[in-house]
N, C-alpha and C positions, 0 to 999 in steps of 0.2 A: 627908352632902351638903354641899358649900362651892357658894357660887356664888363664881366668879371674875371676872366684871364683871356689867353692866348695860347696857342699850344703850336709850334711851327713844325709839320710835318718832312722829315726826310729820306729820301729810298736810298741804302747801305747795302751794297754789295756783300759784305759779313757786320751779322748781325749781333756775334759776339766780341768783337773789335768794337764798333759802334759804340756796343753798352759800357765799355770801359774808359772810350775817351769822355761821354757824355756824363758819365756818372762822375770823373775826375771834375769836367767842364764845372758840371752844374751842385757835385756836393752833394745829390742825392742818388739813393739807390734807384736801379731800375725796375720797374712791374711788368714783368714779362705776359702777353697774354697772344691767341690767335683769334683773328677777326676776318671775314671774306677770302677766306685763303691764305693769309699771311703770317708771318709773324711778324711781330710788333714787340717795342718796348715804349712806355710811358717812362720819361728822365727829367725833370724837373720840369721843364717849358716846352721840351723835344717828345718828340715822339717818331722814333724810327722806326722802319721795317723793312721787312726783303719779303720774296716771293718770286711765284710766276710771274710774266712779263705783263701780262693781259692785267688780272688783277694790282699789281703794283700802278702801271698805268694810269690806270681807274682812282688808285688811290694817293698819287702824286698828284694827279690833275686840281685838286683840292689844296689851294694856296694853305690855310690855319686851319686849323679849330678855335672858336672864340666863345667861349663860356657867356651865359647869360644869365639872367634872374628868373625870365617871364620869356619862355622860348615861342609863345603864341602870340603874347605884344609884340617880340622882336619881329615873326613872320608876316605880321598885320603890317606894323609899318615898313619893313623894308618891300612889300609886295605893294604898297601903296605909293611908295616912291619908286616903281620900276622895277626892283628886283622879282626875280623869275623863280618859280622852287623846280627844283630838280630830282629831290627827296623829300617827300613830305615826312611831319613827325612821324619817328616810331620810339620804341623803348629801347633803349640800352644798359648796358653794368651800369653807366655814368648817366644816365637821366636819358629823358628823351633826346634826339635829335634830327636835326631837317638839313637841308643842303641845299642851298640858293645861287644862284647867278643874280651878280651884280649886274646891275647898268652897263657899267667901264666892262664886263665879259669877268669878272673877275669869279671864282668859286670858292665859297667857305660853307664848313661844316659849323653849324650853331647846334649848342648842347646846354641846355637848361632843364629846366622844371615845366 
């Protein structure tokens, strides 16, 4: 298993303030899209959004996203050393992904191929 990036999620009260200091932060422009209720921006390694409360929630509660090569090798082994799926694969704009509880309780969204 490699991860290939890291993407660290953040919930922003305005979501057009956010896009301005992150895109200064990170040097790259933002890709605005809406996902489960929200809006969202992809910003270099960030990825913010706002929303209703419930949803937001839901979608804070998810420490990263962490890119992968082989997102069903990564599910094999981290489910063979204890990790829990919480979302099995589905498809998305950005490849499939699944959504696991670590061991430690910890939650990350995995997005690969």
């Amino acid at each position: 298993m490699t991860i290939t990036s890291v993407t660290v999620r953040r919930h922003v009260p305005d979501l057009d303030a956010a896009i301005v200091f992150y895109e200064r932060l990170s040097g790259e422009p933002a890709n605005r899209f809406a996902f489960a209720g929200l809006e969202l921006a992809a910003i270099g390694p960030f990825l913010v959004f706002t929303g209703p409360d419930e949803p937001a929630a839901r979608f804070a509660a998810v420490a990263a996203t962490l890119g992968v090569e082989d997102l069903d090798a990564t599910i094999a082994d981290l489910t063979a050393h204890g990790a829990t799926s919480i979302a099995p694969p589905t498809p998305t704009p950005n490849g499939r992904r699944a959504v696991l509880r670590h061991p430690d309780g910890a939650v990350f969204e995995y997005v690969g191929t």
